[in-house]
N, C-alpha and C positions, 0 to 999 in steps of 0.2 A: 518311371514306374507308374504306372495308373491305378486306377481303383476297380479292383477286378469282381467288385460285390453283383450279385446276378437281377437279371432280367426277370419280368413276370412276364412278359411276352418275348415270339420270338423274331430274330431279325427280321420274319420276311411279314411282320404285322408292323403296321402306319404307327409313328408315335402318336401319341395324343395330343393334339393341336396349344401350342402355348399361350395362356392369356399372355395378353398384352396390354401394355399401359398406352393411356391416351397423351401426344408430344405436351401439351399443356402438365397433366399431371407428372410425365417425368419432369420435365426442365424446372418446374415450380419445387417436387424434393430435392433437385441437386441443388437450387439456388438458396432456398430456404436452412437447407441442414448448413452447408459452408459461411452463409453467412453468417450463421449463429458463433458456427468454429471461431471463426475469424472475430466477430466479436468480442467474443470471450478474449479471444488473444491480444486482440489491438486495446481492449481494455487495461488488460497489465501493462503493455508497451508504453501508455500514456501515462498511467500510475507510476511507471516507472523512472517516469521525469517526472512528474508533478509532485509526489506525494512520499513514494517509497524513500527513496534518500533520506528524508527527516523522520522518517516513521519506524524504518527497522533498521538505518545505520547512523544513529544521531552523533556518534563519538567520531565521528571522520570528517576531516576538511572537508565542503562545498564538492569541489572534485572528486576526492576519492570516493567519498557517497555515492556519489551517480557512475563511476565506474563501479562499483559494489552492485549499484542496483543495477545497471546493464550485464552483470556479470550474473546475477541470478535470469535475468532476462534472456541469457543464452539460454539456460539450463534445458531449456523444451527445445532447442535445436537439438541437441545431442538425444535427448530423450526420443524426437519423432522416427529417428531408423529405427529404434527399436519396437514403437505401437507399428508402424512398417511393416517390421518382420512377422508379428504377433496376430494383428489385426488383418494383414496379407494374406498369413496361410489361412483364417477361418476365413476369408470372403472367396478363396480360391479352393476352398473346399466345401465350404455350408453354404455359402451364398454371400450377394452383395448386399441382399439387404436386414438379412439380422448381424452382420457385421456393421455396415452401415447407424442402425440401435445400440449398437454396444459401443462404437466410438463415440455416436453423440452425448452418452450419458456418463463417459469417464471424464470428458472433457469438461461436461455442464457440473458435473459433482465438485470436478476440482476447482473451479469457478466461483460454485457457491460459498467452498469451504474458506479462501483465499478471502472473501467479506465478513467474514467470520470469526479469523485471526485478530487476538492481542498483540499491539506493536511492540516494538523493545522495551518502550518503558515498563510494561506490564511484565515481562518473561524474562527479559535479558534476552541472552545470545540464542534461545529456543526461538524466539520471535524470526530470526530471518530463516533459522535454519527450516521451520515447518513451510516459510514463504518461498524456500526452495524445492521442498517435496510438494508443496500445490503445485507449481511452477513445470517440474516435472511431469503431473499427471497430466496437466493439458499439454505438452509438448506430445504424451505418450496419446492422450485420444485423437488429438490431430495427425498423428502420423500416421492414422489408422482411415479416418474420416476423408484426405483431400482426392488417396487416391479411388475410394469405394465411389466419392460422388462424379468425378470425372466418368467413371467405367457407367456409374447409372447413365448418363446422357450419353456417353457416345457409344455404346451395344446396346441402346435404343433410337440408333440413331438410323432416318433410313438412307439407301443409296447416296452419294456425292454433301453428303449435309453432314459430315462427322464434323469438319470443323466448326461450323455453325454450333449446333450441338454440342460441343466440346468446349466453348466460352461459355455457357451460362453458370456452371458451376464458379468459374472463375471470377465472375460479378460479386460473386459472396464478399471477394475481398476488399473490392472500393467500399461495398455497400456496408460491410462490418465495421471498415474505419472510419465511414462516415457516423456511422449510428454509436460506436463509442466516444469519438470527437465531441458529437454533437452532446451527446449527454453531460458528458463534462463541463462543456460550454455554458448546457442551459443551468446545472446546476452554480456553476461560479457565477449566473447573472440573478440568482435568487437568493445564494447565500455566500458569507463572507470565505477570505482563504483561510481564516482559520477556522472557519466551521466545516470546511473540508477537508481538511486534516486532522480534525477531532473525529466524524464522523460521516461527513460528504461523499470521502473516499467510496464507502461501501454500499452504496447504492447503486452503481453500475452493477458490481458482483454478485450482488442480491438477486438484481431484478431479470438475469440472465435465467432465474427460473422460470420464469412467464415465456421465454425464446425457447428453452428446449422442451417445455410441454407442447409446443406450438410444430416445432420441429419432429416430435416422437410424433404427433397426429398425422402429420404427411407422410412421415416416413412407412409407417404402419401400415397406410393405402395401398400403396403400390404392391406389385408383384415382381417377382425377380425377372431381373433381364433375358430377353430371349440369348443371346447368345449363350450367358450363362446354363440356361436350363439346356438348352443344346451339348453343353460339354456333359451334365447330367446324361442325358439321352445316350451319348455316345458314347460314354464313360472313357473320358478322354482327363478326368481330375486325375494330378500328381498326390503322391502319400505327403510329401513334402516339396512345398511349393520352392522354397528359398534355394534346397539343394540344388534343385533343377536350374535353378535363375542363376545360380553363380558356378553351376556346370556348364553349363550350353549359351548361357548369355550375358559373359563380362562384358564382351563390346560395345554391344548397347547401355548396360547399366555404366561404363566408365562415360560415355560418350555422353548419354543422357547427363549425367550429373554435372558434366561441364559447358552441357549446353545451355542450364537453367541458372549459372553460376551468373552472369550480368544482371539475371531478372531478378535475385535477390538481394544484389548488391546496391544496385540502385533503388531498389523500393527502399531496401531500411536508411540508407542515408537519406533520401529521401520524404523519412517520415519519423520514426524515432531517432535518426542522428538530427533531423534538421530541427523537429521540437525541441529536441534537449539543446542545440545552438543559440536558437532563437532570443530562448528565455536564461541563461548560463551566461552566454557570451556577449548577444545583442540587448540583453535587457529588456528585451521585449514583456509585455503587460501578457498574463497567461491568455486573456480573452484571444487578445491578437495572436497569439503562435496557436491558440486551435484554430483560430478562423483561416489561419496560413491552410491546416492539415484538413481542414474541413473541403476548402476549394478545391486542396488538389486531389482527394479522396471522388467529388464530382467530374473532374476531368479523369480522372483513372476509368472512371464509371462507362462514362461517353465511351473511351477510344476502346473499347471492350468489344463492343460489336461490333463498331467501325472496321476495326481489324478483321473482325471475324466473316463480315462481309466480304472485304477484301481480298482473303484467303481461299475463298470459295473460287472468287473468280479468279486471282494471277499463281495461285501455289500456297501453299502453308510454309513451306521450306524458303520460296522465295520470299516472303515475307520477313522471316525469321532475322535472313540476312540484312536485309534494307533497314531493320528495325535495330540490328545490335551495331552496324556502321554507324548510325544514328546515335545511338550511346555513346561508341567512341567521341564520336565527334563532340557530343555534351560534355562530357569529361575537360574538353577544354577552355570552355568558356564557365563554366562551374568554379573556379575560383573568381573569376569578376564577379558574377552575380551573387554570391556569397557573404561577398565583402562592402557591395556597394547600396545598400541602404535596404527599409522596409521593400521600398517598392520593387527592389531587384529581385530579393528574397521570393515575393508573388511570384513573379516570373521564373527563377529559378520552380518554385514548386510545379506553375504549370504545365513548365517545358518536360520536368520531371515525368510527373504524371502522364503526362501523354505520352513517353514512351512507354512508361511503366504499362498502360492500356494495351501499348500494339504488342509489347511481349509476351506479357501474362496470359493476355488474351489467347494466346495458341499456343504456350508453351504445356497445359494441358494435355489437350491432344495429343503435341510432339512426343509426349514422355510416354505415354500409354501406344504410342503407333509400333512398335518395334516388338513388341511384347507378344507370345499366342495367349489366348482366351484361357487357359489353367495356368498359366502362372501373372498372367495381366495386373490385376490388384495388386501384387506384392512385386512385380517389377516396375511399374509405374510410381506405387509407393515407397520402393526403397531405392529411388532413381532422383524423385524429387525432394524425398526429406536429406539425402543424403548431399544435396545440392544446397538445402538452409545449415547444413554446419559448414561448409565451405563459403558459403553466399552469406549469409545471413545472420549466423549465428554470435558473432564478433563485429559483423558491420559498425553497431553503430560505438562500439568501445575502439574497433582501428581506426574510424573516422576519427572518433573525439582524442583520441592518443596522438597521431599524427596533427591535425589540428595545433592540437598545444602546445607539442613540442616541434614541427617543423613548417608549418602551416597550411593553408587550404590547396594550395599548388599540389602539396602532397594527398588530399586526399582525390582531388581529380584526377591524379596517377595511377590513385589506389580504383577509381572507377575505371578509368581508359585501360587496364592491364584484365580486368574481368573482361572487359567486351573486348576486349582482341581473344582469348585465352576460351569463350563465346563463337566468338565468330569462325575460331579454327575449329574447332569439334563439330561447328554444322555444318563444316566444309568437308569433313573427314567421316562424314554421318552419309549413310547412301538418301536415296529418295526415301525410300518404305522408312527410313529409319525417322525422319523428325516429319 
């Protein structure tokens, strides 16, 4: 069904020529708005080994804390299809970029408010409860946010350069983990552990107001995408974006979803399972388990565009493949390096990272390639969120469950069955499609 609202000219007069953004000032909003998202995010993830377990579930063994607190940590997986569907239909209707301002500012509010928050001791059982409805709002502005920023760079993106194009948004997320990491680190090297559990804590959350004013000013520059204004022009927009997606386009949205299923499997073990290891199982000093997440956050960074290079010249599909074989094969030596000291640990992360670069890096693209331009946003968006409650959203509680109770063999199981289950959907996905 389209949008049958009328013309003030007629077909056979020229449309009006569409501004355009300059490639610097798109890729600088896609990279700037994601990175903040991601911030915000990987700030709780870290909170949620360091801090949260003693702060809103003090009456629970060591363990079950930190499943409690991973378990509120899902809570924005499930929450993202829904900022998805919600956040999908206004960018596939009003536009990408005043949708694009309304994800970044549900997500920074909830952010702020989450620093904000009395612990248990203060409320009782309100204290986690409200740190599950913050929890929620940023799952709900990010589900809304990753796929609007992907669509900014890549339908401004020109001839043979989509994939290129189509990593920079994707950067946000090494760059997020690093700049949350980091903060954490510098603040444990100025003040003690217990002054960041009294009050430490809320300083990252705080200070994510200074990233979204900064973020609302780029965002605001730009002009909506040409392709976009294009489906304007043509009046080619659906009444409802979602109906159409799950009328005419399961295959893609089933396929998509299991294609990205490896890329979040191995990121969160990778970084909230393996901090919560670090410091839990290996006893690791907190400094040393950021500096672990810190490095590998640098190397995710690097193979971002390495990949994306790559992809320009031998295929984006081809790539995809070489990159989740790769995973497989990680998955098996991921119990020795696990188990075999700090130093393995390093390398574990690195190995990590580096694939985590060449997937991420184009699995972007991938989700949004199968899609047309009026339902794009909200098929790409409820393609990829729908892949973090599959991927992601239990990672690091299945990791640390298996773990404890059957050991690290099994979690390497648990990654090598994502990247086969990966690697068959992009086998089963045509060209156009990833």
């Amino acid at each position: 069904m389209t949008n049958a609202s009328p013309s003030a000219s007629s077909s056979a007069e020229p449309l009006a020529p569409v501004a355009t953004n300059s490639p610097a000032r798109v890729l600088t909003a896609s990279l700037v708005g994601t990175t903040i998202e991601f911030f915000d995010f990987y700030v709780y993830a870290t909170a949620a080994v360091l801090v949260f377990p003693t702060l809103f579930f003090p009456n629970s063994d060591p363990t079950s804390a930190l499943l409690a607190s991973f378990a509120t940590f899902s809570i924005a997986f499930f929450a993202r299809p829904l900022g998805a569907v919600v956040f999908g239909h206004f960018g596939d209707r009003i536009g990408r970029k005043k949708t694009l301002v309304a994800a970044l500012l549900t997500m920074g509010v909830s952010t702020v408010v989450i620093g904000l928050l009395p612990s248990y001791n203060s409320i009782g059982v309100l204290a986690p409860l409200l740190l599950a409805l913050c929890r929620f709002g940023q799952g709900f502005g990010l589900g809304g946010e990753w796929g609007g920023a992907v669509l900014l760079a890549t339908e401004n993106a020109p001839p043979g350069k989509r994939s290129w194009y189509g990593m920079f948004p994707q950067l946000g997320a090494p760059v997020g983990l690093f700049l949350s990491s980091g903060i954490f680190w510098i603040l444990l090297h100025f003040i003690s552990q217990e002054a960041l559990l009294s009050w430490g804590w809320r300083v990252p959350f705080l200070a994510s107001i200074i990233l979204i004013a900064v973020g609302l000013w780029v965002r605001l520059s730009i002009t909506e995408t040409p392709a976009f204004q294009k489906a304007i022009d043509q009046h080619e927009r659906v009444a409802v974006p979602v109906a159409v997606l799950f009328r005419n386009h399961k295959r893609s949205l089933f396929l998509g979803t299991f294609v990205a299923l490896a890329t979040f499997v191995l990121f969160y073990i990778g970084s909230a399972y393996l901090l919560s290891y670090n410091i839990k199982v290996l006893k690791m000093p907190f400094l040393d388990a950021l500096e672990v997440q810190i490095l590998g956050s640098i190397i995710f960074g690097i193979f971002i565009p390495v990949i994306g290079k790559l992809a320009e010249r031998y295929g984006r599909r081809e790539m995809l493949i070489l990159t989740t074989v790769l995973i497989g094969l990680f998955s098996f030596v991921l119990p020795a390096l696990m188990t075999n000291g700090e130093g393995a640990i390093f390398l574990f992360s690195a190995i990590a990272m580096m694939l985590m670069g060449m997937t991420y890096g184009l699995i972007g693209t991938a989700l949004a390639a199968p899609f047309p331009t009026p339902v794009r946003y909200t098929g790409a968006s409820i393609t990829f969120n729908l892949a973090g409650i599959f991927g992601a959203s239990l990672a690091p509680y299945i990791a640390t469950w298996l773990q404890a109770n059957y050991g690290m063999t099994y979690v390497g199981f648990y990654l090598g069955l994502s990247a086969l289950i990966t690697l068959a959907c992009i086998l089963l996905s045509r060209k156009d499609e990833v």
